[in-house]
C-alpha positions in Angstrom: 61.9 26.7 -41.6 62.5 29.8 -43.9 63.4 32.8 -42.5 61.2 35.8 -43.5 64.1 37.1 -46.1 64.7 34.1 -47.2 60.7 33.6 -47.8 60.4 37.0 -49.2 62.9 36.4 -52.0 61.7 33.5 -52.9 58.2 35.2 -53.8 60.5 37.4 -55.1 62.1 35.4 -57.4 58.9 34.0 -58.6 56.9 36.8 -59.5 59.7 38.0 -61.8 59.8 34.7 -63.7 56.1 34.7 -63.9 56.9 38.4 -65.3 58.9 36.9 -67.7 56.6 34.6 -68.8 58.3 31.3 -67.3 57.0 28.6 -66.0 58.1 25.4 -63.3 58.3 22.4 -65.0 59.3 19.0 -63.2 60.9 16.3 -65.4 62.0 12.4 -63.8 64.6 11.3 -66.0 67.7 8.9 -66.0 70.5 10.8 -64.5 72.4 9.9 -67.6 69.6 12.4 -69.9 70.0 14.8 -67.0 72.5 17.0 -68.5 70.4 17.2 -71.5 67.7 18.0 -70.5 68.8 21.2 -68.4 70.9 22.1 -71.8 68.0 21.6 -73.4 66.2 24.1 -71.2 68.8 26.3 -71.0 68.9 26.8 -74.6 64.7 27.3 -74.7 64.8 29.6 -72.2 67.9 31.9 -73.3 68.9 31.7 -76.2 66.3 33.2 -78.9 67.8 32.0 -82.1 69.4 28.7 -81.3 65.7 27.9 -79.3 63.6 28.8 -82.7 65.9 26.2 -84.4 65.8 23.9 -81.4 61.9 24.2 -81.6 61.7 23.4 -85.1 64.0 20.3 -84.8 62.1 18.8 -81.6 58.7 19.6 -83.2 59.8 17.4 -86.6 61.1 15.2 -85.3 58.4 14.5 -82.3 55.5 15.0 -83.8 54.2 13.9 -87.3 52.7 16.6 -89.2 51.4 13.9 -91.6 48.6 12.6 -89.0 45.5 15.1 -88.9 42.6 12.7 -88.2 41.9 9.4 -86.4 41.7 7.6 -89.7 45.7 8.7 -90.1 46.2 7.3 -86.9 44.6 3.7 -87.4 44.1 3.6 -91.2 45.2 0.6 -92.9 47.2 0.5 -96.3 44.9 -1.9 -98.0 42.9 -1.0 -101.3 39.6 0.3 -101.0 38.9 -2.6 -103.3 39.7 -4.9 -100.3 36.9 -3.8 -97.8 34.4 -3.5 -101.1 31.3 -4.9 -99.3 31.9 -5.4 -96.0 30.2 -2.2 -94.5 27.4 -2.7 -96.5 26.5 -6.1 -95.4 22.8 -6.2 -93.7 22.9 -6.3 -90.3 21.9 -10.4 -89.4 18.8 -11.3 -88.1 18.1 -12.6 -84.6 19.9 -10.9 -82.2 18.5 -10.3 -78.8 17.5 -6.9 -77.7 20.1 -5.3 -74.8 19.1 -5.4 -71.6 18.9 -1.6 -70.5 
């Protein structure tokens, strides 16, 4: 059990980095990325200039700007002259009605 100081410090501790606009964050990682990823928070939290660049290099590399829709996503590289057709088929006859 905490002792009342020790509880009161904590809170105390807390509120400030809520101040400062910080937030907890739990990672599970290999023990081997473990030093990385606490110099990689490190750096985000305290150092302004090396964090912008930081930013900019984890966002590139992370996260495709290229992909903006679904279509990006699961698009296919054929022609549009290769699926010519094939949506515009009728729908066959003779299928039974769901069942609701």
């Amino acid at each position: 059990m905490a002792t009342t100081s020790q509880k009161k410090a904590s809170t105390t501790h807390r509120r400030r980095a809520v101040a400062r606009g910080l937030v907890r964050v739990e990672v599970q990682a290999v023990r081997a990325d473990s030093g990385l990823i606490r110099a990689l928070a490190e750096t985000l939290r305290g150092e302004p200039e090396r964090a912008k660049a930081l930013r900019s290099t984890l966002e590139r590399a992370l996260i495709d700007p290229e992909v903006k829709t679904a279509f990006d996503v699961f698009g296919s590289d054929l022609a549009d002259e290769a699926f010519a057709g094939i949506f515009d088929q009728p729908r066959q006859k003779g299928w039974r009605e769901a069942e609701l």
